[in-house]
C-alpha positions in Angstrom: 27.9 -11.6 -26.0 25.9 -9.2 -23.6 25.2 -5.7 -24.2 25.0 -3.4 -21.8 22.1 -1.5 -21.2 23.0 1.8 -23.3 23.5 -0.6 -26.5 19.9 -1.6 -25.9 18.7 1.5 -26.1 20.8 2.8 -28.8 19.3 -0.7 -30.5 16.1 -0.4 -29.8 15.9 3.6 -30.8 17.6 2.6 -34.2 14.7 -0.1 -35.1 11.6 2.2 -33.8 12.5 5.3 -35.7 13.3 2.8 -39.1 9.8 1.8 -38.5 9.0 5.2 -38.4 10.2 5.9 -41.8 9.3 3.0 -43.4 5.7 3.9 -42.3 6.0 7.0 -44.2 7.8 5.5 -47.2 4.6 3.2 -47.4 6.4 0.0 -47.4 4.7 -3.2 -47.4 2.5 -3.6 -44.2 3.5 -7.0 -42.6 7.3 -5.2 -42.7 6.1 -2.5 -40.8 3.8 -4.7 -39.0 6.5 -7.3 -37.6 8.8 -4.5 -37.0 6.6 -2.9 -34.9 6.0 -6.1 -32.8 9.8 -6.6 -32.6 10.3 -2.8 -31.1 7.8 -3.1 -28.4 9.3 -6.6 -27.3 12.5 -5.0 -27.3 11.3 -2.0 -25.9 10.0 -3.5 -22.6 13.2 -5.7 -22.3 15.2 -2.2 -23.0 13.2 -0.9 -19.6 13.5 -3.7 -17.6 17.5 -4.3 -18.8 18.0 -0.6 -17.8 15.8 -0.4 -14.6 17.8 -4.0 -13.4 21.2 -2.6 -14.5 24.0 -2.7 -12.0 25.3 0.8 -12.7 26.6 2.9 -9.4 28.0 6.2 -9.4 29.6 8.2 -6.9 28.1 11.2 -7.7 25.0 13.1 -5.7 22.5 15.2 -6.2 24.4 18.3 -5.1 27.1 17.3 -7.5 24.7 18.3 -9.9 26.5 18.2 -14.0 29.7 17.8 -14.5 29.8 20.6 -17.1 27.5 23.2 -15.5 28.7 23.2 -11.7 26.4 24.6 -9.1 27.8 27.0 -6.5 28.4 30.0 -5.3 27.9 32.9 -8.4 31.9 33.8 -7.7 33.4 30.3 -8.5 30.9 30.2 -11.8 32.1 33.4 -13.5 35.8 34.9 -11.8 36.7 38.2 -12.6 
């Protein structure tokens, strides 16, 4: 199975904030320890997977967001 590249991330910001809280819970070091280790290796495969993904879009720059259009004040807020 391949994930795509936003699973990865999703994935990889799931296990980095668990070691987050287990490091404040005070569990056992090698836990934290190995899950640390694990969440950099999957963080530099999360950059490259991402930075290598095929993902086209036929949007531009002056296409700006979808849900806050950039124009002319008028077509923003019509009387």
């Amino acid at each position: 199975m391949k994930l795509s590249a936003i699973t990865l991330v999703i994935i990889t910001t799931v296990l980095l904030v668990t070691v987050a809280i287990f490091a404040a819970l005070d569990f056992p070091f090698n836990w934290v320890f190995y899950l640390t280790i694990i969440g950099e290796i999957l963080l530099i495969y999360m950059i490259f997977r991402v930075l290598k993904d095929k993902y086209t879009t036929k949007k531009t720059f002056p296409d700006f967001y979808e849900d806050h259009p950039v124009g002319k004040e008028e077509d923003r807020f019509p009387k």
